[in-house]
C-alpha positions in Angstrom: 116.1 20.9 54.8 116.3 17.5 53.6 114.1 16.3 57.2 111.6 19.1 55.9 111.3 17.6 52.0 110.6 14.2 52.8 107.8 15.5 55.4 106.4 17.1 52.4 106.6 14.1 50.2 105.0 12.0 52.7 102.0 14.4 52.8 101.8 14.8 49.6 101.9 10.8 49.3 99.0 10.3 51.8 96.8 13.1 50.4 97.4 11.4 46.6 96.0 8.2 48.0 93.5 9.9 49.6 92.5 11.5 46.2 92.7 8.0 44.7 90.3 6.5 47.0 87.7 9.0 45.9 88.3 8.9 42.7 88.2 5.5 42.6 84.9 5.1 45.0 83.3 6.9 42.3 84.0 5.2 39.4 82.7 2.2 40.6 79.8 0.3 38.9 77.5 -0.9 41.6 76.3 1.9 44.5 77.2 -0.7 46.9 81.0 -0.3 46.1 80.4 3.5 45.7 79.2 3.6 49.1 82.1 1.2 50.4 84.7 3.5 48.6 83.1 6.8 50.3 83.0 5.3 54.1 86.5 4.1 53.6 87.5 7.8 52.4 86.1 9.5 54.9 87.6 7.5 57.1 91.5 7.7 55.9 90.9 11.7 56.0 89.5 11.5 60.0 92.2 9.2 60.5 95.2 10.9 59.0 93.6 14.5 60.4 94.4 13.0 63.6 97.2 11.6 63.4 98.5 15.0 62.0 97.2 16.4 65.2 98.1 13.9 67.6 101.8 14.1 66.3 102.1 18.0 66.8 105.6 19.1 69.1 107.2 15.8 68.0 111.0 16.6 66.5 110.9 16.4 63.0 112.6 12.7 62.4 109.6 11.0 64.2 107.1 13.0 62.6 108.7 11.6 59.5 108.8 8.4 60.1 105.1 8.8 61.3 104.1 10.5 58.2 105.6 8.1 56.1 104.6 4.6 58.0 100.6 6.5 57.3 101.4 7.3 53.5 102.4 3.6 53.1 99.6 2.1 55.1 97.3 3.9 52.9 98.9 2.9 49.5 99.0 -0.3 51.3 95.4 -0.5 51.8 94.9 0.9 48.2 96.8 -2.1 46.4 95.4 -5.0 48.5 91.7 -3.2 47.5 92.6 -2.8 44.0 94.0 -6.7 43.9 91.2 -7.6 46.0 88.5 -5.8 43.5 89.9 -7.2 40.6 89.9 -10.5 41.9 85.7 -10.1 42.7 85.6 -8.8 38.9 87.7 -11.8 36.9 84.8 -14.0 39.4 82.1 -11.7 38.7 83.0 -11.9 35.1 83.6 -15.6 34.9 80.1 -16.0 37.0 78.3 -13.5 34.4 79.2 -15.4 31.7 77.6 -18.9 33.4 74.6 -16.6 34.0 74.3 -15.6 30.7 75.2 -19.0 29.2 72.4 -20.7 31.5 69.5 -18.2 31.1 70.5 -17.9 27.3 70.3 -21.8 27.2 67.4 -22.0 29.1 63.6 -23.3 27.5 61.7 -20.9 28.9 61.8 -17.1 28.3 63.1 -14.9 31.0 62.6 -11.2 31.4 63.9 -8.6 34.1 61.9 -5.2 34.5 62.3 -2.7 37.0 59.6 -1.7 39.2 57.9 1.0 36.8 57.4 -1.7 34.4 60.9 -1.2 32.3 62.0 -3.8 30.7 65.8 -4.4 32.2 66.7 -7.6 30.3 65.6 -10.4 28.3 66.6 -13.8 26.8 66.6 -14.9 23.5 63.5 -17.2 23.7 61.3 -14.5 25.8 62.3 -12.2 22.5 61.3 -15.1 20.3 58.3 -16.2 22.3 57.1 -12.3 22.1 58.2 -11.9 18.6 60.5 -8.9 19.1 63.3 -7.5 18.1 63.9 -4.6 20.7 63.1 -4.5 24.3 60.2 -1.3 23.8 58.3 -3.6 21.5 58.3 -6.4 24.5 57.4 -3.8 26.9 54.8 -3.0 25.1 53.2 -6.3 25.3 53.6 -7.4 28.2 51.4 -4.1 29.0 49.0 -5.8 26.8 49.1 -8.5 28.7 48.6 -7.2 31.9 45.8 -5.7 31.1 44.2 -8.5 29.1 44.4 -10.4 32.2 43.1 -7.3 34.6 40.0 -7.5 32.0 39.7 -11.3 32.5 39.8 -11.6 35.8 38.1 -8.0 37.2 37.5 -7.3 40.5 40.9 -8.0 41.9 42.9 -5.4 43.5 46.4 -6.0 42.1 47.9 -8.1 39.1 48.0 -11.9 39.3 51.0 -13.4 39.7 50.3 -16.0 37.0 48.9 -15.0 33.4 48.2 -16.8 30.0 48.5 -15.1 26.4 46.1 -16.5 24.4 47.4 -15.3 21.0 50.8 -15.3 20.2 52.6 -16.3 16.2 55.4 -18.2 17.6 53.6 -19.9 20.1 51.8 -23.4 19.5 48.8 -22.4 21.6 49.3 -19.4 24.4 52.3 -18.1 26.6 52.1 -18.9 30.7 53.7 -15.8 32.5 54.8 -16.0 35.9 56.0 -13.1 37.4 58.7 -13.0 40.8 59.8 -10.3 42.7 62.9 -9.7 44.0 65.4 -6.8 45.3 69.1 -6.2 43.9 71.2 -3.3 45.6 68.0 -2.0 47.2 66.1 -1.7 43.8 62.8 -3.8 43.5 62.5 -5.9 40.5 60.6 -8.1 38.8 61.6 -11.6 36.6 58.9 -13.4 34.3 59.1 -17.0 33.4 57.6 -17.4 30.3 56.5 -20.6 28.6 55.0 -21.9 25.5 52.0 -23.7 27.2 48.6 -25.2 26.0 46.0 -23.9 26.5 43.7 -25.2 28.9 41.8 -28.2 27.5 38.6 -29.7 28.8 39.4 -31.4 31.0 42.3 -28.9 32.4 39.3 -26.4 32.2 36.9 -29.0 34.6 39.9 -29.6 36.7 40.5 -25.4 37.0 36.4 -25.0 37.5 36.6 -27.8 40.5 39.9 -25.7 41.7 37.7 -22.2 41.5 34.7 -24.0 43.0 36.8 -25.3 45.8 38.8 -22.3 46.5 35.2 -19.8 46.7 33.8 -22.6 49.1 36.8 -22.6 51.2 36.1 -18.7 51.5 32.6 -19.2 52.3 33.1 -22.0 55.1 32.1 -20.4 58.3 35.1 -21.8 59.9 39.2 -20.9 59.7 40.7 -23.1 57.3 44.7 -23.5 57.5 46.9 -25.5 55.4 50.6 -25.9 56.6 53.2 -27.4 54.7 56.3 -29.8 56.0 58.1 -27.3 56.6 56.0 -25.2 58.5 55.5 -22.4 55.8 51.8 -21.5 55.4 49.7 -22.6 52.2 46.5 -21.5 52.2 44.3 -19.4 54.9 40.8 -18.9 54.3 39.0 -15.3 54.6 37.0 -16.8 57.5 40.6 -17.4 59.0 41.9 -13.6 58.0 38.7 -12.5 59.9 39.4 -14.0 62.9 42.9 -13.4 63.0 41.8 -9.6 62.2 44.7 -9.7 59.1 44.4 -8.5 55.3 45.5 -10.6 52.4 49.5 -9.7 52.9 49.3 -9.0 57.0 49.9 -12.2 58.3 53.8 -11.1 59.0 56.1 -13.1 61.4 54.7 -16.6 63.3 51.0 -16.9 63.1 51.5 -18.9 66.3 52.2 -15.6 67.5 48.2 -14.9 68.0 48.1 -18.0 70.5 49.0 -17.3 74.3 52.3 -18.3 75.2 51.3 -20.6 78.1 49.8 -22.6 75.3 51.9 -21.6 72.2 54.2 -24.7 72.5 51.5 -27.8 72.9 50.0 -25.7 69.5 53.0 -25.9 67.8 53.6 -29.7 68.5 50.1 -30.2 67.4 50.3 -27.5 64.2 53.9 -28.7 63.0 53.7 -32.4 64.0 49.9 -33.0 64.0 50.7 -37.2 63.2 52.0 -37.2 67.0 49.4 -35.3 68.4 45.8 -36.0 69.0 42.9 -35.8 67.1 41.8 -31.7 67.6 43.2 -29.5 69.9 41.3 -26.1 70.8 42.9 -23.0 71.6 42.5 -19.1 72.1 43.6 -16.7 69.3 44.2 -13.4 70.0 43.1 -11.2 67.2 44.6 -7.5 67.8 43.3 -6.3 70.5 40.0 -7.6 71.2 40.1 -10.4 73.9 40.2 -13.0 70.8 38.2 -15.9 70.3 38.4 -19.8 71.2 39.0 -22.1 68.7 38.4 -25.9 67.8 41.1 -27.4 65.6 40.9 -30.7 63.6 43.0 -31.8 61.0 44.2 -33.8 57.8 46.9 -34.9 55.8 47.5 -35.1 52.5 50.8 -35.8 50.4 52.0 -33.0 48.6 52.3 -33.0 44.7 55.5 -34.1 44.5 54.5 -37.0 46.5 57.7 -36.5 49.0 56.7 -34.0 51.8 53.5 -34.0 53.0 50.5 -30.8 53.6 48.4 -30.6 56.7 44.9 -28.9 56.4 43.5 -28.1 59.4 39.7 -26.7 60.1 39.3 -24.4 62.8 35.7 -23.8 64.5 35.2 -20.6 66.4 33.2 -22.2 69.9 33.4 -19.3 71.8 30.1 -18.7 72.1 29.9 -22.7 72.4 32.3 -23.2 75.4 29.3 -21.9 77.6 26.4 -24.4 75.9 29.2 -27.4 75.2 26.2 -29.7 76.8 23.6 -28.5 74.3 25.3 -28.6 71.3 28.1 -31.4 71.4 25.9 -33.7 69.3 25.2 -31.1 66.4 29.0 -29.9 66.5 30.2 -33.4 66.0 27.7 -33.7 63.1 29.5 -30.4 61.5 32.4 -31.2 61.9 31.7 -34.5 60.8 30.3 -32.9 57.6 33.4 -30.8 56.8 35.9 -33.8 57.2 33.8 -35.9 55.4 33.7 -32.7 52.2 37.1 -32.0 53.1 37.9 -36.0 51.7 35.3 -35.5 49.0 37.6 -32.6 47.4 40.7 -34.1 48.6 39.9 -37.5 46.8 38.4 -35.7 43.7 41.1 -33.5 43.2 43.4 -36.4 43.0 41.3 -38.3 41.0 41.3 -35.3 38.5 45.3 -34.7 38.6 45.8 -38.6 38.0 43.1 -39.0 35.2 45.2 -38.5 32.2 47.7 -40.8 33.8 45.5 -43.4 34.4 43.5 -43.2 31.1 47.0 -44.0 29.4 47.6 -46.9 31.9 43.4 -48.3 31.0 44.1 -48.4 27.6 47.9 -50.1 28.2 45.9 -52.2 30.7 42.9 -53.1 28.4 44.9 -53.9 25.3 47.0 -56.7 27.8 43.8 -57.7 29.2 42.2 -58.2 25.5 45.1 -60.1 25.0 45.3 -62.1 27.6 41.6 -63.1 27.2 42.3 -64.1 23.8 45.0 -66.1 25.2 42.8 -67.9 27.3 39.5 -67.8 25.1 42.1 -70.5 22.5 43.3 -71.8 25.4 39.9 -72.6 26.8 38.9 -74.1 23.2 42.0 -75.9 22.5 41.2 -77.6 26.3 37.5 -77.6 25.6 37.7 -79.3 21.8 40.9 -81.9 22.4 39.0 -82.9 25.8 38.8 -87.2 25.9 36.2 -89.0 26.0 33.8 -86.4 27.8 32.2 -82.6 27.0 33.1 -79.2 29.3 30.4 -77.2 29.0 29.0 -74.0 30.7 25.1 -73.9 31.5 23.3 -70.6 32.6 20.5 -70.6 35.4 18.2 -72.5 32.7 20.8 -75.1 32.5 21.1 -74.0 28.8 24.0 -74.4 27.2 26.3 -71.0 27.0 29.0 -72.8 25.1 30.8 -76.7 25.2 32.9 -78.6 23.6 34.7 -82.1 23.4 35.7 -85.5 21.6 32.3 -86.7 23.0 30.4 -84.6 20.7 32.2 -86.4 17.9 30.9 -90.0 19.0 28.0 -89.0 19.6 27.9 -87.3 16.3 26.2 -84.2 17.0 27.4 -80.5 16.6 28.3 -78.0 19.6 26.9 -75.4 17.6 23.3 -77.6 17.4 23.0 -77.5 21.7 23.9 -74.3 22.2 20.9 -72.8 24.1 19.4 -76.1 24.7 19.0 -77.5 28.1 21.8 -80.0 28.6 19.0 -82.8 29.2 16.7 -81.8 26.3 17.6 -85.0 24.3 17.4 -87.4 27.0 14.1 -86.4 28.3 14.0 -89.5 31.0 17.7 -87.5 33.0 15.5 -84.7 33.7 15.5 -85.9 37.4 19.4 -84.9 37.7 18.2 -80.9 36.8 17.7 -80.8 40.8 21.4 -82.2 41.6 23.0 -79.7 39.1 20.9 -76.3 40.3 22.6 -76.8 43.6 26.3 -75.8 42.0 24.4 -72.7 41.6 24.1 -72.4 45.8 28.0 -73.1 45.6 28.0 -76.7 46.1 30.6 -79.1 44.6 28.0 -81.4 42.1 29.1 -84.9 41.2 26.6 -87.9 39.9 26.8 -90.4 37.4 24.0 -90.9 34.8 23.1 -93.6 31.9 22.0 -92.2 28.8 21.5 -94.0 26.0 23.6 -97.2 27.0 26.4 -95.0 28.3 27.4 -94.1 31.4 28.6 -90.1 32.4 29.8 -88.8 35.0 29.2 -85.3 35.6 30.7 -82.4 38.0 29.5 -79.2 38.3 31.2 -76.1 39.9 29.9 -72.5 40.0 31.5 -69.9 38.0 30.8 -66.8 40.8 30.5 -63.3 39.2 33.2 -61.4 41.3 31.6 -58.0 40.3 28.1 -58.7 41.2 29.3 -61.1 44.0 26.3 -63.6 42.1 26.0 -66.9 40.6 24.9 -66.7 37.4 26.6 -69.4 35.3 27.8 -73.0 36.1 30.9 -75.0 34.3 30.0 -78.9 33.6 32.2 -81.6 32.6 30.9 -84.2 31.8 33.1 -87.6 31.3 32.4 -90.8 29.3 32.9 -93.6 32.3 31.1 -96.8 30.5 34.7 -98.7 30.2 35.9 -97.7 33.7 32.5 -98.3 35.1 32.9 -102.0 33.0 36.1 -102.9 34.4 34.5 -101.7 37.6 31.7 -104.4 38.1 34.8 -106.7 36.6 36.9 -105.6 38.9 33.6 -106.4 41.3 33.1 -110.1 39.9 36.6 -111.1 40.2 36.4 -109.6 44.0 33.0 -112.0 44.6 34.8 -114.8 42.8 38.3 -114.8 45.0 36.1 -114.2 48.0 33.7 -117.4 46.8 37.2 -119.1 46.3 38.5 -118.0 50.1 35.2 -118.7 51.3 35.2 -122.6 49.6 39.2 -123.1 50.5 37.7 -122.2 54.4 34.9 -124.2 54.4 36.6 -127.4 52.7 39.3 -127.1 55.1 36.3 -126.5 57.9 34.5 -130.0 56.6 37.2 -131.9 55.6 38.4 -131.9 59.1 35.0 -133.2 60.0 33.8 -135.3 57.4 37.4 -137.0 57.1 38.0 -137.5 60.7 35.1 -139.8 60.9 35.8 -141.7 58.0 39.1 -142.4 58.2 38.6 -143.5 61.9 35.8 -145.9 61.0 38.4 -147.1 58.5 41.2 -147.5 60.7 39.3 -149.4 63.5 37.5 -151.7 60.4 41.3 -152.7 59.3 42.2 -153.0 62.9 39.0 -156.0 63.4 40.1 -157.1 60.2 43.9 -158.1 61.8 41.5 -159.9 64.4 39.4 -161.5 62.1 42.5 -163.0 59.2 41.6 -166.9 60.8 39.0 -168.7 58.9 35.7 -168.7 60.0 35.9 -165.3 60.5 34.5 -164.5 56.6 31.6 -163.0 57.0 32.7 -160.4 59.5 35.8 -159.4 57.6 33.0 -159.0 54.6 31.1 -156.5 56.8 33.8 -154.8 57.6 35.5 -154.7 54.0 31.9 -153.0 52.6 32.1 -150.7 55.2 35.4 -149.7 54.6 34.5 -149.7 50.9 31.4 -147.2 51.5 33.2 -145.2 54.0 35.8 -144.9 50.8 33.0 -143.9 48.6 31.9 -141.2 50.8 34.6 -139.6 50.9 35.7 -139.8 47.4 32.4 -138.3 47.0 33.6 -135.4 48.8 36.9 -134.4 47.3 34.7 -134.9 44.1 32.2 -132.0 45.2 35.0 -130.1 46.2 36.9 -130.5 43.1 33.5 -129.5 41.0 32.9 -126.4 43.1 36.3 -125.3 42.4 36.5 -126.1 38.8 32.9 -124.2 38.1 33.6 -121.2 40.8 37.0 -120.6 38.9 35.0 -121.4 35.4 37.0 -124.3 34.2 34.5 -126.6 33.5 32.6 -125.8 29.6 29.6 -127.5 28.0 30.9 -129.9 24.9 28.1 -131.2 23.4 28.6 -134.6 21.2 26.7 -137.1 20.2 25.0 -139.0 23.0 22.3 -141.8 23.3 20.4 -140.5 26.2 18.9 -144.6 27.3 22.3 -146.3 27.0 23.9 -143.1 28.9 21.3 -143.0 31.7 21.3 -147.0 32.4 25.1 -146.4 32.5 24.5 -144.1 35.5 21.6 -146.5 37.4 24.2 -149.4 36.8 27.0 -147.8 38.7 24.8 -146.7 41.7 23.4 -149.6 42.2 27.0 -150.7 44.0 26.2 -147.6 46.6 22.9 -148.4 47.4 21.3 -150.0 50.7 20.6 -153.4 51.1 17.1 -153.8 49.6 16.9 -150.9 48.5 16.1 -150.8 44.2 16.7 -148.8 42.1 14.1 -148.3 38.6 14.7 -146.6 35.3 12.0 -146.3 32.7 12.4 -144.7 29.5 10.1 -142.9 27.6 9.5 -140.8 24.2 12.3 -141.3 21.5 15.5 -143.8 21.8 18.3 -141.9 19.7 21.5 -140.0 19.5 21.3 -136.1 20.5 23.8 -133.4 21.1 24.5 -133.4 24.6 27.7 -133.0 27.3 27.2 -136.5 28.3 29.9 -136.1 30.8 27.8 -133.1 32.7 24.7 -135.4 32.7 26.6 -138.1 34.4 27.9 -136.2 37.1 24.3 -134.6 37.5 22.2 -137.5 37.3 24.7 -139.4 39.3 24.5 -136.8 42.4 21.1 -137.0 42.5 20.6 -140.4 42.2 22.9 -140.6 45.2 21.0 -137.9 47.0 17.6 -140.7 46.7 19.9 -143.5 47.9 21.4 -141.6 51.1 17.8 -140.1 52.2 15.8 -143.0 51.0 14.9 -145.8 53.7 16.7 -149.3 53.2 14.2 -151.0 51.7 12.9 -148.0 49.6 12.8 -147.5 45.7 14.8 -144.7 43.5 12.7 -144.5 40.4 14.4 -142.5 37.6 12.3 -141.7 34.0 13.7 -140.4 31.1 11.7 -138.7 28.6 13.1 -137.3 25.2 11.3 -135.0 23.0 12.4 -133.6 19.7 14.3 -130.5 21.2 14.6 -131.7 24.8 15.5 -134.0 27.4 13.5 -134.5 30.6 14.5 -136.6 33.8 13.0 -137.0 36.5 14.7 -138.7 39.7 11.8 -139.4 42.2 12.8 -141.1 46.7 10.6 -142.1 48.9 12.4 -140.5 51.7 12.2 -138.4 54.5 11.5 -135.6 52.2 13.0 -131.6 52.2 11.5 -129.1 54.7 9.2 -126.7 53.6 11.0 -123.3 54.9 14.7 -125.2 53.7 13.3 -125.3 50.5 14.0 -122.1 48.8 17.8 -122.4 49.8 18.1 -125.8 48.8 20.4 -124.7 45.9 22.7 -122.7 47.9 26.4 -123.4 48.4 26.8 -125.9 51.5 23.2 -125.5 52.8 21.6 -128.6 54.5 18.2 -128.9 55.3 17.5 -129.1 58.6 15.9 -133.0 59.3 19.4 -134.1 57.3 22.0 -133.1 59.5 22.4 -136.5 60.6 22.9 -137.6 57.3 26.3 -137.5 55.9 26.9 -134.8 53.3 28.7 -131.5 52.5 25.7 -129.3 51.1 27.9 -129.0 47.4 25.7 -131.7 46.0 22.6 -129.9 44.5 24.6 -126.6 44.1 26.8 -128.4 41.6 24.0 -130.0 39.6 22.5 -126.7 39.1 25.7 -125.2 38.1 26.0 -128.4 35.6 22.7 -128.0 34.2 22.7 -124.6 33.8 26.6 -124.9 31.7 24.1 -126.8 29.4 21.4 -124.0 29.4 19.1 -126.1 30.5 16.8 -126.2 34.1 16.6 -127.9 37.5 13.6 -127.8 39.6 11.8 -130.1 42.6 8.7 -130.9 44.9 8.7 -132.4 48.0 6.9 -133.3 50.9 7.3 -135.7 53.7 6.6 -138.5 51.5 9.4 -137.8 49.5 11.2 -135.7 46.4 11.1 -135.6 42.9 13.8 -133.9 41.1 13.1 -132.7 37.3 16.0 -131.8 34.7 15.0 -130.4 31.7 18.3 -130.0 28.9 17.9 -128.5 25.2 18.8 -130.8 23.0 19.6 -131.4 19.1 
């Protein structure tokens, strides 16, 4: 009895949570879980109907222990789906409430309708954006809207995905509605993003027009357009493309690739998904249902996309199936088309970028243009600071009339004329005699690197001139001059020069000196050494008169070389300008006979020596020490190329403001072609080279004369010279 009580109970516990499984299964909220809860129902009744028929004829403790093992299975089963549920609800819940607190919190308005246009829910801002309080109101504008936008845009065969409201109260200038379709529990649906957007301005509108104007060209192309993203998803296709691939605008399903053959379908992958490794165009059949298809040429683009990460590959596809059979004939005309289309396909690619980044890089121009003006301010008071504080010179900028543009510079201040007055003047106007230079400086204008020097108006410039190249125009249209006062530098320049001239004067007289003293003291000194050797001989008496020749020879043979180191010693003194005119108080008569009285001891036997005086006897201002030394050289000149028994006549002859001598020989005379170098430094005329002599001489009295302003000049023939000295006097 007790066997047969619990079998019931066991029943009746399998049947309960039977019962609870379908009552459950159809309180549940979503049909999936109502269609879970009946499967799994159905399938705990098939399952304990046979086990109740598979344990028939067992004893009655088994079929217990059966029955009872199924019952708890089945409440088993129930409680782990129950724990299980309510763990997917506490997540469902928690996940609701992030859902809600997102799309709540979110800028733009969201709305859900169903697919007969209901709405299902909305957001706060898509009530706002809408003004509405309840969700009929909202449904019945946004059926406004749709057909505001059917009326704007007629001719198309369903809605558009995007739409603008162009009245709205709480919106600053029109709603943008973009509508996405999805499916939920097999229901179709529909969620709008809506956003408080401006309307299109201007430019937008241009930018739209050009978008329009390239999307109806791209239909009308005669050939299949493609564009393919980086991921292989495809962009855009063309109604040419649709027509050759015999699809509508939604039948493209599956691979496109799929309307290639498959012994090619591979190589056009690799050149449709990585077209950067491939080559340049591929052509290919495409099979277009189920006519034999046609052959197609493919070339291709890329572009990055707008995000500027991924990139978009447009590719052009020419139908040559008719072609393939003429390829000969036409090659030449198709590579002109296609040609053509790349070279469009670049236009509208580079347009359209130019249009997207215009705003962008208006803002960036004006940033750019204020840093610029800046900047050129900067260097505009840099340039004048340079220009106006610039020594001793002017910088200046001259046009192709070499007109001045603009200058500046200390210059202007000595000169004591105004920048202001030369602007637009030509940069030689006031010197007219510089005008020849106007050729140098027009060559700057070729390029050239221009540098002269110039004298104007006692001063001496220096001027460079370097082109100033317009980089836009790639032209020459203006030159930059500076022009630099060099009078001082070109002063201590010919300075510099002198001094140079006089050390090398003074190198060249140390040379020579050591040059003739080597000769003209060798033979001296050995005519002296063997005179006082004969003169050792001659010390017995009886012997007078040839120790008296020699003694006057080694007296003359002293003067001559005493008159050497004197020459030398005078060039010297005068090259290195030690020797200065004094002038004191001097009778000229007394002075000269002075001179005639001491040369007499030098001169040859019978030789004489005259002086006459004429015009006034009295005391002038003269360096009497100058005329010494210059009347005594040339009176020793006469002696030394006079004959021995000739006469040296010299004739003085003062005036009331100057002295004249003249020192007149009788001897061999100066050659005619020696004559005009008679004055130089160590020259010797030719028919004297016999004659003892360093060629200082004359050189020195015209150096001595001229210290007292005064003149030197001769004529000679082969009868003889005659020296004249004429010397201011007071």
């Amino acid at each position: 009895m007790l066997i047969t009580i619990l079998n019931v109970i066991a029943i009746l516990l399998a049947l309960t949570g039977i019962l609870y499984l379908m009552l459950f299964g159809m309180r549940a909220e979503s049909a999936r879980d109502r269609k879970v809860m009946f499967v799994m129902t159905i399938a705990v009744l098939l399952s304990f109907a046979g086990v109740m028929i598979s344990v028939r004829g067992l004893d009655k403790k088994t079929l217990l222990a059966v029955e009872l093992l199924y019952a708890i299975t089945i409440w088993l089963v129930i409680f782990l789906y129950i724990r299980f549920s309510h763990t997917l609800v506490s997540a469902g819940s928690k996940y609701k409430k992030f859902f809600d607190a997102l799309v709540e919190g979110c800028s733009q308005g969201i709305v859900i309708m169903n697919k007969v246009g209901e709405v299902v829910a909305a957001n706060a801002k898509a009530m706002f954006l809408f003004d509405c309080d309840k969700g009929d109101e909202l449904h019945h504008k946004l059926q406004q809207l749709v057909q505001a936008d059917t009326a704007d845009h007629p001719g198309e065969d369903t809605p558009r995905q995007d739409m603008v409201l162009k009245e709205n109260k709480n919106s600053k200038e029109g709603l943008k509605v973009s509508k996405h379709p999805f499916t939920w529990e097999t229901e179709e649906y529909e969620v709008l993003f809506v956003e408080d957007t401006p309307l299109p301005s201007p430019l937008s509108q241009g930018l739209e027009w050009h978008q329009e104007f390239h999307n109806v060209l791209m239909d009308l192309a005669p050939v299949f357009l493609l564009a393919i993203g980086s991921d292989g998803r495809i962009l855009y296709i063309n109604n040419h493309g649709k027509k050759l691939l015999g699809v509508t605008e939604g039948g493209l399903n599956g691979n496109w690739l799929d309307h290639i053959p498959p012994e090619i379908r591979s190589e056009a992958m690799e050149f449709f998904l990585n077209p950067r490794a491939a080559t340049v165009s591929f052509t290919c059949p495409i099979i277009a249902g189920n006519t034999e298809g046609y052959c197609v040429r493919w070339r291709w683009a890329g572009m990055k996309d707008l995000e500027n990460i991924g990139h978009t590959y447009v590719f052009s596809g020419e139908d040559v199936t008719a072609a393939r059979n003429e390829r000969n004939a036409i090659d030449e005309e198709l590579t002109k088309v296609i040609g053509a289309n790349e070279e469009l396909e670049v236009k509208v690619t580079q347009r359209t970028k130019e249009l997207k980044d215009l705003h962008h890089d208006l803002h960036n121009q004006i940033r750019e243009r204020k840093y610029i003006e800046n900047e050129l301010l900067n260097s505009q008071r840099l340039y004048n600071t340079l220009a106006y504080n610039f020594p001793n010179g002017i910088i200046g900028v001259l046009n192709k009339d070499l007109r001045y543009v603009m200058l500046d510079g200390k210059e202007l201040e000595r000169m004591k004329v105004k920048a202001d007055d030369l602007i637009g003047r030509r940069i030689f106007e006031i010197y007219p005699d510089a005008n020849v230079y106007e050729t140098k400086l027009r060559k700057a204008f070729s390029g050239e690197h221009v540098s002269f020097d110039v004298e104007l108006s006692g001063s001496i410039y220096n001027i460079i001139a370097v082109a100033l190249p317009d980089m836009q125009r790639d032209e020459i249209k203006e030159i930059l001059v500076i022009i630099s006062n060099i009078t001082q530098w070109k002063r201590l320049e010919e300075d510099l020069h002198r001094v140079i001239a006089k050390e090398r004067n003074l190198v060249e007289l140390k040379s020579r000196f050591v040059t003739m003293a080597s000769h003209e003291f060798r033979t001296p000194l050995g005519t002296i050494l063997s005179s006082v050797f004969l003169l050792e001989r001659y010390n017995d008496s009886g012997y007078e008169e040839k120790r008296a020749i020699h003694i006057n020879r080694i007296k003359k043979t002293v003067n001559n070389l005493t008159e050497v180191l004197n020459d030398f010693l005078s060039i010297g003194k005068l090259e290195e300008g030690k020797v200065q005119a004094i002038p004191r108080q001097t009778n000229i008569v007394e002075a000269i006979k002075d001179v005639v009285k001491e040369m007499r001891s030098l001169k040859k036997p019978d030789q004489r020596i005259e002086y006459t005086a004429r015009g006034q006897s009295r005391t002038v201002m003269v360096d009497s020490h100058l005329l010494h030394n210059t009347l005594m050289n040339l009176i020793s000149n006469a002696i030394k190329y006079s004959p021995v028994n000739g006469t040296v006549s010299v004739i003085s002859d003062l005036a009331d403001d100057c002295l004249l001598v003249y020192v007149i020989d009788h001897g061999l005379g100066i050659l005619e072609e020696d004559q005009p170098h008679i004055f130089e430094r160590f020259f010797r005329s030719r028919n004297a080279t016999s004659i003892d002599g360093t060629g200082l001489g004359l050189h020195i009295v015209k150096k001595y004369v001229e210290l007292m302003h005064g003149s030197i000049d001769f004529t000679s023939d082969e009868n003889g010279t005659t020296f004249k000295v004429l010397i201011p006097v007071e």
